[in-house]
C-alpha positions in Angstrom: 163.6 234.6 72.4 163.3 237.5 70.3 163.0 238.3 67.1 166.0 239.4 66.8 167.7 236.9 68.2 166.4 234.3 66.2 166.9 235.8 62.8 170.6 236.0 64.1 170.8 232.6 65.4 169.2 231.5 61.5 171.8 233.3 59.7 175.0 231.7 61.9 173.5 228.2 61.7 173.5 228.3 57.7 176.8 230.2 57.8 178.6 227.9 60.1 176.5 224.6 59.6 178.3 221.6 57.4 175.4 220.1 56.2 173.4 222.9 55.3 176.8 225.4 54.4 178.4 223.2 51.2 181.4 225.4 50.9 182.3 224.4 54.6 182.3 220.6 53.7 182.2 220.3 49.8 180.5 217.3 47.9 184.1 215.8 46.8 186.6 215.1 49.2 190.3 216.1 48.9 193.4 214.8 50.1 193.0 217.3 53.0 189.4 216.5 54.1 189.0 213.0 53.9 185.6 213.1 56.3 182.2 212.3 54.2 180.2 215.5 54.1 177.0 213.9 54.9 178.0 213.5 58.0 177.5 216.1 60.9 180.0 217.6 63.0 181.3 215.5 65.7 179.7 215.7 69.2 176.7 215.6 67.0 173.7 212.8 68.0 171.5 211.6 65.9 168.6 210.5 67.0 166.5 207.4 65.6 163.3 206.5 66.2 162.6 202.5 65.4 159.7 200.5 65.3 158.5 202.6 68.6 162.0 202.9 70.0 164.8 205.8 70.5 168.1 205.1 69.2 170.7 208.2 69.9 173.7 207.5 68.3 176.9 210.1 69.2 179.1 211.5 66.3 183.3 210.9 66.9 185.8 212.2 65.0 186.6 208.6 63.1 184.0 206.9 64.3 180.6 206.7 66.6 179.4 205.7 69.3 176.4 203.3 70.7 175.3 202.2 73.8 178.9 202.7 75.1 180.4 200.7 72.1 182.1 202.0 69.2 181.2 201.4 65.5 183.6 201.9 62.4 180.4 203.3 60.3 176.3 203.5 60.5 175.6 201.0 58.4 177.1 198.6 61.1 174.9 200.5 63.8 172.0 200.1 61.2 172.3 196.3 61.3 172.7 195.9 65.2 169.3 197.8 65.7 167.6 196.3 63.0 169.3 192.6 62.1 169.6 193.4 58.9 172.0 195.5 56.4 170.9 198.6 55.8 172.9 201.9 54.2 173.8 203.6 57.2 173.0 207.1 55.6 169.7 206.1 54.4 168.8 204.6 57.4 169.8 207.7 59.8 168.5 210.2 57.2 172.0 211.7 55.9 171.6 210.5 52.4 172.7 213.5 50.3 170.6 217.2 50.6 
């Protein structure tokens, strides 16, 4: 790629970007915009690495998606991989930026 091209590509990611653009998903949500900023957009995956293994875990509109199953939140996701509760934010590293 060239420079160019990258500067460009810089400059629409932190224009366009929720979590790093706070005016396109504010800190407080309204009425309107019920969706927790910390998350990303859906179609998002985050990916997880645990104890040596790979976890990918797909963003949905109202909820996500592992291994072909659906989870309400991350902290439920947290607690199948590991056994144990975690904060699903913390544990995926989307705690607040």
């Amino acid at each position: 790629m060239n420079k160019c091209f990258k500067e460009r590509l810089s400059e629409l990611i932190i224009k366009y970007d929720p979590i790093n653009n706070r005016n396109l998903c504010p800190n407080r949500p309204n009425k309107k915009n019920t969706r927790d900023y910390r998350l990303p957009i859906p179609g998002t995956t985050i990916h997880k690495e645990y104890k040596g293994q790979a976890y990918i875990i797909l963003v949905l509109k109202d909820n996500f998606e592992y291994k072909q199953r659906r989870y309400k939140s991350l902290s439920a996701i947290a607690k199948r991989i590991t056994g144990s509760h975690w904060n699903g934010y913390g544990f995926f590293g989307l705690e607040k930026r």
